[in-house]
C-alpha positions as a printed Julia matrix, in Angstrom:
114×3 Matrix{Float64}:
   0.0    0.0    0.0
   1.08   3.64  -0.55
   0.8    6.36   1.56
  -1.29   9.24   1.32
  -1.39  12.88   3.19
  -4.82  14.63   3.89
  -4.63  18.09   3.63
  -7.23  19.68   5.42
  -7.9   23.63   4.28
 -10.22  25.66   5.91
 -11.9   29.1    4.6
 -11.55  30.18   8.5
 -10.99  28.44  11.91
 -14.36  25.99  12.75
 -14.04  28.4   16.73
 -15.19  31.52  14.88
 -18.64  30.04  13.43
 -19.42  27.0   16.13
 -19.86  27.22  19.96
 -17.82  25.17  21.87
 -20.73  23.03  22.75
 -21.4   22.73  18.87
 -17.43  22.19  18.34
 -17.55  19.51  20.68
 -20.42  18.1   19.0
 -18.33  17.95  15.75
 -15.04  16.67  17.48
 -17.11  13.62  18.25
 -18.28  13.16  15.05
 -14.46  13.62  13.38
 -13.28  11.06  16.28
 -16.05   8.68  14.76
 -14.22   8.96  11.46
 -10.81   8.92  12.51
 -11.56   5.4   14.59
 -12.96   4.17  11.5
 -10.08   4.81   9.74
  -8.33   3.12  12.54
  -9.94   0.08  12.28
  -9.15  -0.62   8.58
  -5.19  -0.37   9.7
  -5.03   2.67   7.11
  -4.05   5.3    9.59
  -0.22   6.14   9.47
  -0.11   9.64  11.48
  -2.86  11.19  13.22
  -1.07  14.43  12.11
  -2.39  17.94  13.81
  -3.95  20.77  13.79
  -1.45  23.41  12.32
  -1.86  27.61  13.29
  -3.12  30.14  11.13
   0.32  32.21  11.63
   2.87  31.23   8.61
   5.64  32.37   6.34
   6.15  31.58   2.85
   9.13  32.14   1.37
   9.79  32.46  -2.95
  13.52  33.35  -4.0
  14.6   33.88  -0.73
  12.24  36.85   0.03
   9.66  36.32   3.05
   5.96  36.78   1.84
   4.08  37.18   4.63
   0.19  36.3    3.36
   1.24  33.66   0.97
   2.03  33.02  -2.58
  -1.62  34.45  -3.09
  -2.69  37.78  -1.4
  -6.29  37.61  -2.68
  -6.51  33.34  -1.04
  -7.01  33.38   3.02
  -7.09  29.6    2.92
  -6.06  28.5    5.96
  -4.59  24.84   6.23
  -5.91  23.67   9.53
  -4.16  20.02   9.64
  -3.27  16.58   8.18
  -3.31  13.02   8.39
  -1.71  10.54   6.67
  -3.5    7.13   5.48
  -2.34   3.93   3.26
  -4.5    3.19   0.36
  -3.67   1.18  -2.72
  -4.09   3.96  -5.01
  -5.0    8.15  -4.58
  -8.42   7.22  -6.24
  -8.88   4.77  -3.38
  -7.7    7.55  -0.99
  -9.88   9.94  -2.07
 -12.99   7.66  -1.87
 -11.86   7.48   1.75
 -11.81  11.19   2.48
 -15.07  11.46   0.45
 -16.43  10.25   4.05
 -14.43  13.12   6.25
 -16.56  14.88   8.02
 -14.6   18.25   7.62
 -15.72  21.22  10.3
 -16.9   24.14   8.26
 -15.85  25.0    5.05
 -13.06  24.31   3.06
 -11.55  21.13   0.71
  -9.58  18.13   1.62
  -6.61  18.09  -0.84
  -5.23  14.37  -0.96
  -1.42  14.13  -2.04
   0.83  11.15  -2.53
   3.73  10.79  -0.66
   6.96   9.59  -2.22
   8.26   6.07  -0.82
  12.24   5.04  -1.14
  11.76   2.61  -4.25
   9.88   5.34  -6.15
């Protein structure tokens, strides 16, 4: 099997639209999925959550919003799973119950006999 990364990216944090009760409500939900995941033996790293504060850096000059001024995506985390193939990977995040909005980018990652 291969392994894929989840990106998760997120038009704003899920704590500026949900209450924590309904954030809580949502974490148990995302739990649900992550333990199903967990089940099939396809979860490599749980990853984390990752901050809204970055630094992107093109030519060695610091850009401080991003390669894109106009895009406030925000990437709010990742996992990594094992699938036989991305299409299989992305039928799995098809499932994800992401918080909010945003998109679920699914990338291979590069093994040592590729």
């Amino acid at each position: 099997m291969k392994e894929f990364v989840l990106i998760f990216r997120l038009e704003e944090l899920p704590e500026v639209n949900f209450s924590p009760d309904e954030m809580q409500d949502k974490f148990v939900i995302w739990e649900k999925w992550v333990d199903g995941i967990i089940a099939k033996n396809i979860l490599v790293s749980r990853g984390n959550r990752l901050s809204k504060e970055s630094r992107v850096i093109r030519d060695k000059k610091l850009i401080t919003k991003g390669p894109f001024v106009e895009l406030s995506e925000i990437i709010g985390g990742y996992i990594i799973i094992r699938a036989n193939s991305i299409d299989e990977a992305a039928e799995i995040v098809r499932e994800a119950p992401i918080v909010g909005k945003g998109t679920i980018e699914v990338r291979g990652i590069y093994s040592d006999d590729e």
